[in-house]
ROTORTI-896502 format. One record per residue: residue number from 1; residue in one letter; x, y, z of N, C-alpha, C in turn. Coordinates in Angstrom, 3 decimals. Layout:
REM residues N
SITE   pos   code        n_u        n_v        n_w       ca_u       ca_v       ca_w        c_u        c_v        c_w
SITE   NUM      a          X          Y          Z          X          Y          Z          X          Y          Z
...
This chain:
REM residues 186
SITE   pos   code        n_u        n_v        n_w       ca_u       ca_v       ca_w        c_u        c_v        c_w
SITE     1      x      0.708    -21.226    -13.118      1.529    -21.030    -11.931      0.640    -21.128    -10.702
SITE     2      x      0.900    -22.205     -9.411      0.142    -22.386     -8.614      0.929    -21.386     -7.114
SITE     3      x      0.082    -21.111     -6.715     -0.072    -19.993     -5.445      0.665    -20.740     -4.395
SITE     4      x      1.632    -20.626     -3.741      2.154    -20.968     -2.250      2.474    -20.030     -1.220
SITE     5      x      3.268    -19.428     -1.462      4.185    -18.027     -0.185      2.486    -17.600      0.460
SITE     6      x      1.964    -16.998     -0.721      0.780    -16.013     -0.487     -0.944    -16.255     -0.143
SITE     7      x     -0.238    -17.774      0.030     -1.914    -18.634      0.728     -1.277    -18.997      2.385
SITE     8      x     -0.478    -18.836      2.194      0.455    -18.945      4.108     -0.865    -18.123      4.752
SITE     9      x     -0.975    -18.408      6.100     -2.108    -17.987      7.059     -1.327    -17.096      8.052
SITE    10      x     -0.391    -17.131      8.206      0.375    -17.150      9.441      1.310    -15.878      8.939
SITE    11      x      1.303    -15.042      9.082      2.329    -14.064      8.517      3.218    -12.956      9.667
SITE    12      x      3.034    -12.751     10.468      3.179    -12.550     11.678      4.515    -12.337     11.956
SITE    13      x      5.382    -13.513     11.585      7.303    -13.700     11.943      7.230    -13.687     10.660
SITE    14      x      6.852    -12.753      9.898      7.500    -12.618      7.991      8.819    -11.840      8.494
SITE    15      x      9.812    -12.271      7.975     11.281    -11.181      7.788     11.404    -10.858      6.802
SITE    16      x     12.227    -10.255      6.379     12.650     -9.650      5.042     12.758    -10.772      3.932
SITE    17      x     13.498    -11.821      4.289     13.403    -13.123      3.512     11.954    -13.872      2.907
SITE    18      x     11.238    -13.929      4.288     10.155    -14.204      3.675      9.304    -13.236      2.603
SITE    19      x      9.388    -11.814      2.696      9.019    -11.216      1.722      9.596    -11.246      0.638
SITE    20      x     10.913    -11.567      0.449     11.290    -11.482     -0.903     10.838    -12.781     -1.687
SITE    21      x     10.943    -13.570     -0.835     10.604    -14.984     -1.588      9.351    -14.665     -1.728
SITE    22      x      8.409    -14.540     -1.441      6.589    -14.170     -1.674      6.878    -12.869     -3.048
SITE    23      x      7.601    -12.122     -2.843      8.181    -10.954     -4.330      8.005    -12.184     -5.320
SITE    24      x      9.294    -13.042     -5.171      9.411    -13.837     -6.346      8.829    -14.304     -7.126
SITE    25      x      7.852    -14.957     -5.915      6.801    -15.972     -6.357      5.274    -15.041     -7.107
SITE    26      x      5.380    -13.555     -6.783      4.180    -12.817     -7.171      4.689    -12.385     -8.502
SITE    27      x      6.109    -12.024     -8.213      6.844    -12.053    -10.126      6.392    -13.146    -11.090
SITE    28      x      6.932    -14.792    -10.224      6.238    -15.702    -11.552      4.817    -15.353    -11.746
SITE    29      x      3.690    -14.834    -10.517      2.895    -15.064    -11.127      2.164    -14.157    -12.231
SITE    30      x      2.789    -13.012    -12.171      2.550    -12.098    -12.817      3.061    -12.134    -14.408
SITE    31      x      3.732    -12.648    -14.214      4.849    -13.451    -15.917      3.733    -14.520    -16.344
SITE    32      x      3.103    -14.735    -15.804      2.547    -16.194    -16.166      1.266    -15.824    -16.708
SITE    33      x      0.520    -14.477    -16.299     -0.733    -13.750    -16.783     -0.407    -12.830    -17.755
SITE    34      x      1.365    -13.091    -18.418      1.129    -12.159    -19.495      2.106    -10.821    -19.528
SITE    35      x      3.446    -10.630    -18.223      3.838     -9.520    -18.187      5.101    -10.325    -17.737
SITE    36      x      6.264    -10.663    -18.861      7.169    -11.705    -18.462      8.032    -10.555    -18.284
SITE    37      x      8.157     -8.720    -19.195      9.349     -7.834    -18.491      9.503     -8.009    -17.275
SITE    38      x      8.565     -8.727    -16.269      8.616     -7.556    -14.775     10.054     -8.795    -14.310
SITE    39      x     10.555    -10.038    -15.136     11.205    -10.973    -14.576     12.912    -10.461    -14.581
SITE    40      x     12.854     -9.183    -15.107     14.204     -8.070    -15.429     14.202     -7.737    -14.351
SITE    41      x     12.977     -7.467    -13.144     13.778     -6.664    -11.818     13.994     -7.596    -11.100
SITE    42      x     14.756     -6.658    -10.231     14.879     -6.980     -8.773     15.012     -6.612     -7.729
SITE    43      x     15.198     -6.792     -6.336     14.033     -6.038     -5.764     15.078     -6.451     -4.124
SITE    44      x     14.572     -5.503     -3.500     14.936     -5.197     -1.746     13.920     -4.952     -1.048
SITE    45      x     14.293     -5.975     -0.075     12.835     -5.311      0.867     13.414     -4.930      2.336
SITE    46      x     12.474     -3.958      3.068     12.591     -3.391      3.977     10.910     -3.108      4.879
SITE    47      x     11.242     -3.911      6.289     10.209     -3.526      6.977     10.664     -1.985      7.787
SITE    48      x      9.096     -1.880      7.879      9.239     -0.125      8.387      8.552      0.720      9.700
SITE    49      x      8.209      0.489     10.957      7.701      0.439     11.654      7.815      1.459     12.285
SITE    50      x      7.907      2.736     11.235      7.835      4.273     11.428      7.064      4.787     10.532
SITE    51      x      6.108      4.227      9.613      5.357      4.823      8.437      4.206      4.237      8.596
SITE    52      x      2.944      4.557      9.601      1.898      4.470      9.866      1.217      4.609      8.721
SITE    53      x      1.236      5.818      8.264     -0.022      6.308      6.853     -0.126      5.041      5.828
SITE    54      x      0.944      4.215      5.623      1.313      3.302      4.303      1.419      2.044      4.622
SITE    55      x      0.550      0.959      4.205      0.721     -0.002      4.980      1.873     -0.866      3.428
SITE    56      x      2.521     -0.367      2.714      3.376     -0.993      1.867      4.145      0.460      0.764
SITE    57      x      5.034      0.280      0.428      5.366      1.202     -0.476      6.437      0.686     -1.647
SITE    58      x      6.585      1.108     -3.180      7.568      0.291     -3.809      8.329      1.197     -4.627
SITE    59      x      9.693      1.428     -3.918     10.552      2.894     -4.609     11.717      2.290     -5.670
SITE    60      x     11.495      3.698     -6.478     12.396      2.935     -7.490     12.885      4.153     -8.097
SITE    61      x     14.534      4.078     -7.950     15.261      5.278     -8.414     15.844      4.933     -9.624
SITE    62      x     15.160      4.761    -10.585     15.878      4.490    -12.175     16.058      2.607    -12.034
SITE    63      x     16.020      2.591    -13.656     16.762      1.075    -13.801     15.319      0.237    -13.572
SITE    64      x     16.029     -1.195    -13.571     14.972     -2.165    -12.818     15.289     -2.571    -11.366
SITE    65      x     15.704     -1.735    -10.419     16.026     -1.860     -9.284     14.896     -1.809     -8.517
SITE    66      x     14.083     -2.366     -7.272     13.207     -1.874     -7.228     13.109     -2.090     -5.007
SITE    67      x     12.815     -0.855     -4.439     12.609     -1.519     -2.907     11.577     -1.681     -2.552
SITE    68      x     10.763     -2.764     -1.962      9.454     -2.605     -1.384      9.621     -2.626      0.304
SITE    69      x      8.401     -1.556      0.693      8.783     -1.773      2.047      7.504     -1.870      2.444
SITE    70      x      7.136     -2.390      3.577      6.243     -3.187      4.347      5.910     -2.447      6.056
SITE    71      x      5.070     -2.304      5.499      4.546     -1.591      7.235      4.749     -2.429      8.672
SITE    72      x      5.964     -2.530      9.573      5.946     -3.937     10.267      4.659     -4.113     10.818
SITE    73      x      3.833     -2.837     11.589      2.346     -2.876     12.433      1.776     -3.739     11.310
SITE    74      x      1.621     -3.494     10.101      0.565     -4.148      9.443      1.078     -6.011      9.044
SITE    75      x      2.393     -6.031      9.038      2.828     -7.502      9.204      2.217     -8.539     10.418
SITE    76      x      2.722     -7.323     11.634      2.208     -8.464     12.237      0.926     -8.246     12.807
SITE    77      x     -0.205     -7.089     12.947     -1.649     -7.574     13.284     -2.598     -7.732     12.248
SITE    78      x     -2.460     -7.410     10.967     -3.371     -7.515     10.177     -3.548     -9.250      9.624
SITE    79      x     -4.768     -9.507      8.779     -4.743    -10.649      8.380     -4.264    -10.665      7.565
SITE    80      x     -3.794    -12.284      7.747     -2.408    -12.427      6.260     -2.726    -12.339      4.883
SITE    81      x     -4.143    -12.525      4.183     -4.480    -12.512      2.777     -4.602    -10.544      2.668
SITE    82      x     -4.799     -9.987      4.061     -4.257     -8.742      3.744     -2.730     -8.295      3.153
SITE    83      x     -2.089     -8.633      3.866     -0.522     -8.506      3.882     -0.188     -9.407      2.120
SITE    84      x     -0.809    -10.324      2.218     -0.199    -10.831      1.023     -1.035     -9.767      0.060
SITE    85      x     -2.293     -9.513     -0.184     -2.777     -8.182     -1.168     -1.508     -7.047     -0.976
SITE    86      x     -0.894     -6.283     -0.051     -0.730     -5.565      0.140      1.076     -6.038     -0.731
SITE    87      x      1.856     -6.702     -0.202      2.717     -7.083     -0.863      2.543     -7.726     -2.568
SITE    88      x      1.772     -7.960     -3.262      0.961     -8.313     -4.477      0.604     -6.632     -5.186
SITE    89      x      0.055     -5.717     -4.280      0.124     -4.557     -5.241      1.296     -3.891     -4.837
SITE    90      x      2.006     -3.973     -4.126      3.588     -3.210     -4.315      4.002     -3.776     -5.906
SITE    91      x      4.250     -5.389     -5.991      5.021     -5.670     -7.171      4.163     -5.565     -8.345
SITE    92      x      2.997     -5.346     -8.193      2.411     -4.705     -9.381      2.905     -3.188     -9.834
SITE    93      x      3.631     -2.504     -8.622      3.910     -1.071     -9.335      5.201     -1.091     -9.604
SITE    94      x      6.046     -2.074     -9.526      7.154     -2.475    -10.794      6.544     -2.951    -12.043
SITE    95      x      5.635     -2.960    -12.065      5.495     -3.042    -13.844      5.811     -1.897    -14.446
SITE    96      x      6.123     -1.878    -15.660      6.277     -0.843    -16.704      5.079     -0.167    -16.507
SITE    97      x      5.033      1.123    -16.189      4.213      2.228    -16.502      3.346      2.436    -14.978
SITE    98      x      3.828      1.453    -14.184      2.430      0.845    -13.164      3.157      1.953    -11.636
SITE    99      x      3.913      2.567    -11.958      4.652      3.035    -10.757      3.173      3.773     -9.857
SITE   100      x      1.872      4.760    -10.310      0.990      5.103    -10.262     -0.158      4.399    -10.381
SITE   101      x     -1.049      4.663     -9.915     -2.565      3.966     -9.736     -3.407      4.523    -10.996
SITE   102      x     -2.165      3.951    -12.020     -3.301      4.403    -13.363     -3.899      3.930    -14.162
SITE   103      x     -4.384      3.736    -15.315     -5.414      2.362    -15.827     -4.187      1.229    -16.222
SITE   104      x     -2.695      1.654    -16.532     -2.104      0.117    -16.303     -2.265     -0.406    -15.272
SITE   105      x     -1.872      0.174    -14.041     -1.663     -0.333    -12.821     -3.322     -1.720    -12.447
SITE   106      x     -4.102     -0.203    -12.532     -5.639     -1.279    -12.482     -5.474     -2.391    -13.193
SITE   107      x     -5.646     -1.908    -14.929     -6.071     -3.226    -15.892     -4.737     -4.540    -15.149
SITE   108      x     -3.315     -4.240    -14.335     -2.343     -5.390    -13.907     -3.546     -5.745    -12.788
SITE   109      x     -3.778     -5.086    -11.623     -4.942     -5.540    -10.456     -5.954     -6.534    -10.640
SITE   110      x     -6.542     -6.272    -11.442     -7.969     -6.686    -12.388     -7.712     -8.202    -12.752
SITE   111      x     -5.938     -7.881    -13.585     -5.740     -9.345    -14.033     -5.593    -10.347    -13.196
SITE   112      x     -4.692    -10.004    -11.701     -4.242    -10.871    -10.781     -5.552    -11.355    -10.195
SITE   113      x     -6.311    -10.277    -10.039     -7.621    -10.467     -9.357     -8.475    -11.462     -9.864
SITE   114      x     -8.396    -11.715    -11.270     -9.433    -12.658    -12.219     -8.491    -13.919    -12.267
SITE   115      x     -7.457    -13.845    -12.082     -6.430    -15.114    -12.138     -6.135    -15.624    -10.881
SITE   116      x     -6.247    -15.335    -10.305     -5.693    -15.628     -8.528     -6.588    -15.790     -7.327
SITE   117      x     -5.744    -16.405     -6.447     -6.670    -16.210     -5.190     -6.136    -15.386     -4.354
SITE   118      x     -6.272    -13.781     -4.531     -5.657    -12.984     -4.093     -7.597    -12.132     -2.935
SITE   119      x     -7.209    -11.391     -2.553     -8.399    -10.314     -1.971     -8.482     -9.609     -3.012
SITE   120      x     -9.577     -8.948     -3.352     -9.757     -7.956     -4.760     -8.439     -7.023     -4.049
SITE   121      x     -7.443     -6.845     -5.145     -6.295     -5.744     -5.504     -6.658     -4.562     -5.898
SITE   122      x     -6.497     -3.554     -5.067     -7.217     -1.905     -5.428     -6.427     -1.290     -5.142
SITE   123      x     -6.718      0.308     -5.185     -6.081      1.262     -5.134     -5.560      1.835     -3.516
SITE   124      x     -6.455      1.529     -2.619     -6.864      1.703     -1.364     -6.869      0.182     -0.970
SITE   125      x     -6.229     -0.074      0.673     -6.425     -1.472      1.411     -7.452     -1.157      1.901
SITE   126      x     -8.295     -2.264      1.611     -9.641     -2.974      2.728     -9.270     -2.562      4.351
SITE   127      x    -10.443     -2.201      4.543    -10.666     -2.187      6.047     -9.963     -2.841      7.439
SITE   128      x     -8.848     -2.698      7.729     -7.978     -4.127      8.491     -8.793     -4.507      9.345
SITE   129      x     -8.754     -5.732      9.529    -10.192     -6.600     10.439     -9.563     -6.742     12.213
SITE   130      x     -8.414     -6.255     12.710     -7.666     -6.311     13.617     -7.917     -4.672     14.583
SITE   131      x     -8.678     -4.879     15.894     -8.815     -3.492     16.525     -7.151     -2.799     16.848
SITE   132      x     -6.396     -3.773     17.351     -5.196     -3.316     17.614     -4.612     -2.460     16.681
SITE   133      x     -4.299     -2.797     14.922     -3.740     -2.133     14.048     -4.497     -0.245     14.001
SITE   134      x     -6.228     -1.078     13.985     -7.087      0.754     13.660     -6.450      1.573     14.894
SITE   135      x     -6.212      0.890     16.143     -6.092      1.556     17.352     -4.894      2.075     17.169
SITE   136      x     -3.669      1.442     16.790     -2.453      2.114     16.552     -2.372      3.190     15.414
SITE   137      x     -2.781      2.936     14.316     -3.122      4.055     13.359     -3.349      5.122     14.094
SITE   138      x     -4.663      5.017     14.353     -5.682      5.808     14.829     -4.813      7.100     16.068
SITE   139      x     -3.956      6.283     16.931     -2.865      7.247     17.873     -2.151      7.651     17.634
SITE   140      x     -1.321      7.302     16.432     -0.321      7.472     15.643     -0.241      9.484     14.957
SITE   141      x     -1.511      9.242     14.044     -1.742     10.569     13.704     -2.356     11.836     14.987
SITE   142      x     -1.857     12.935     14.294     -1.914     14.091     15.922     -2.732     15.148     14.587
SITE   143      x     -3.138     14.845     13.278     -3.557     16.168     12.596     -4.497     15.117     11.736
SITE   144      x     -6.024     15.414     11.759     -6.620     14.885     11.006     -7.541     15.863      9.827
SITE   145      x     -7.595     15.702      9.200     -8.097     17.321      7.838     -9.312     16.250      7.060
SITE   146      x    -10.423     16.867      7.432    -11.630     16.405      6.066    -12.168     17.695      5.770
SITE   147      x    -11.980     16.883      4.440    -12.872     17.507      3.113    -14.010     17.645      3.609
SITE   148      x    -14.342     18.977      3.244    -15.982     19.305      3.419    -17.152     19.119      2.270
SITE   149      x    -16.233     18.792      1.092    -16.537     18.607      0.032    -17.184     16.933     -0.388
SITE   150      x    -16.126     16.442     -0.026    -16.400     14.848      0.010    -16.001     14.005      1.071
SITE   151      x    -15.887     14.822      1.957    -15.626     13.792      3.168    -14.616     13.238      3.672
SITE   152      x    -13.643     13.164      3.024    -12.394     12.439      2.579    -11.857     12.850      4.161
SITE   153      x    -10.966     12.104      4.563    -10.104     12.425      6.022     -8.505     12.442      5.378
SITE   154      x     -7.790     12.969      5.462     -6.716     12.569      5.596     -5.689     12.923      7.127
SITE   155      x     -5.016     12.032      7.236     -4.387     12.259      8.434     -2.827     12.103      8.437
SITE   156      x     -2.404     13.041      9.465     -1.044     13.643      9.195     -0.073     13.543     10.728
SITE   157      x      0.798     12.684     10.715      1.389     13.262     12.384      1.972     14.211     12.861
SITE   158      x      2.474     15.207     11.851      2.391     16.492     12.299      1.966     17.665     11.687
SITE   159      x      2.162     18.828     12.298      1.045     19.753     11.346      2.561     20.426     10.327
SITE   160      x      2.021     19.359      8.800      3.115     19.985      7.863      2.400     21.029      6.981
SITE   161      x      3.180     21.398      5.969      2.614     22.529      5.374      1.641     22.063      4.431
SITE   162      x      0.912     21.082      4.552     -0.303     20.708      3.355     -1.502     21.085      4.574
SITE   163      x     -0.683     20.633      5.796     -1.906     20.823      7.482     -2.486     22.264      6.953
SITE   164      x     -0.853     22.855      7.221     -1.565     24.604      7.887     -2.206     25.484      6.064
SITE   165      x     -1.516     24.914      5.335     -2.234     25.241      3.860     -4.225     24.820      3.960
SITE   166      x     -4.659     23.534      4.570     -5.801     23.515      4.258     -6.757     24.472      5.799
SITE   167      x     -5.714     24.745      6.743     -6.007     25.373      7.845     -6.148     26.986      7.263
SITE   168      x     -5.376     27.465      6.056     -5.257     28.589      5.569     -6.132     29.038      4.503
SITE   169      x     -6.641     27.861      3.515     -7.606     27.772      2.785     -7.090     27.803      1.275
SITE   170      x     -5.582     27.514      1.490     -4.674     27.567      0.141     -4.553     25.749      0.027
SITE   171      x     -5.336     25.440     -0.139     -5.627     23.587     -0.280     -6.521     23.085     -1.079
SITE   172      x     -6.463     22.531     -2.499     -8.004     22.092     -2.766     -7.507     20.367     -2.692
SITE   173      x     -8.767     19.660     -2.613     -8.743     18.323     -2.460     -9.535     18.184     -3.965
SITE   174      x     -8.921     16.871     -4.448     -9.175     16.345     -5.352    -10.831     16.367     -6.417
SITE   175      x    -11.814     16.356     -5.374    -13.199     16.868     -5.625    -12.940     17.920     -6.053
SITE   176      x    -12.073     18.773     -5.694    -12.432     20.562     -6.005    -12.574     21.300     -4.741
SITE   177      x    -13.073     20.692     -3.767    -13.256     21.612     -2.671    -12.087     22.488     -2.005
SITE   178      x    -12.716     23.717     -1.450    -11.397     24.301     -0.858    -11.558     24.494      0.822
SITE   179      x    -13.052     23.483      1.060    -12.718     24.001      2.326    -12.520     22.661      2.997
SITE   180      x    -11.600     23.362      4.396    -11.657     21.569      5.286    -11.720     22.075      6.491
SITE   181      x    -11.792     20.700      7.322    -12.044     21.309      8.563    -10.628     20.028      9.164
SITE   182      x     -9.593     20.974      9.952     -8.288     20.405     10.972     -8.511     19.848     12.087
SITE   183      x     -8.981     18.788     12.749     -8.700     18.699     14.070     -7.494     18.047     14.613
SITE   184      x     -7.304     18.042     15.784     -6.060     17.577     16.293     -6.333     16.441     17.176
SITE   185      x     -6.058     15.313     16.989     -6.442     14.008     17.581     -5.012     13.708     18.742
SITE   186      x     -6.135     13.637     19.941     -4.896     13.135     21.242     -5.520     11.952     21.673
């Protein structure tokens, strides 16, 4: 199966159409390395240009129904072999078992990655190469929390109860640590 939607340069005026057709085409290619169930779903897409933290997400309430939604900021300033990675691991978490970043999900990543001309497919997006997108992120969030443990940042736009939990010291982060430090970014 040869690559088209997702070697496009230009991604910028993607609509909903154009993402589904790039879905499709990441379905054949994913059927074609070996995982022909995933050709049972199907799929809705929705851009989202209220969900800063996520630059893609792929929900699925039972069945083979499946929605992916698309960060619009990251449609239109990021680079497009980003956006196409980023739409490429959404429909990887319609695979069977792949809903999570767990060794299916990887060993599906790994495969596209060794078969394709995709950006290495991970768990976490690459660095966006666009100042505008970091800059909008970056204003977006008003609560930023690192781990003192490992460093880790996570950032929040408002102070919810995971904020004032690691502000309280009822929080551990994944390392184990229990302490963090809150600041508030203006």
């Amino acid at each position: 199966m040869e690559q088209k939607l997702s070697l496009i340069k230009d991604v910028s005026n993607y609509t909903t159409n154009d993402i589904l057709a790039e879905i499709k085409e990441d379905v054949e290619l994913l059927a074609a390395i070996g995982y022909p169930e995933i050709k049972r779903n199907t799929y809705s897409v929705k851009i989202n240009n209220k969900r800063a933290h996520a630059l893609g997400r792929c929900g699925n309430r039972g069945g083979t129904h499946y929605t992916i939604t698309i960060n619009g900021y990251h449609l239109r300033l990021s680079p497009a072999a980003e956006v196409h990675n980023t739409i490429m691991h959404e429909v990887i978490h319609s695979l069977p078992g792949c809903m999570n970043h767990g060794e299916k999900w990887k060993y599906a990543a790994q495969r596209v990655n060794r078969f394709y001309d995709f950006p290495t497919i991970s768990r976490c997006a690459n660095v966006m190469q666009k100042e505008e997108f970091n800059d909008y992120v970056n204003a977006t969030f008003k609560y930023i929390v690192e781990c003192q443990g490992c460093h880790q940042k996570f950032r929040f736009m408002r102070k919810s109860k995971t904020v004032k939990a690691c502000e309280d010291g009822r929080a551990a982060c994944a390392c184990g640590s229990k302490s963090f430090v809150v600041s508030e970014n203006f």
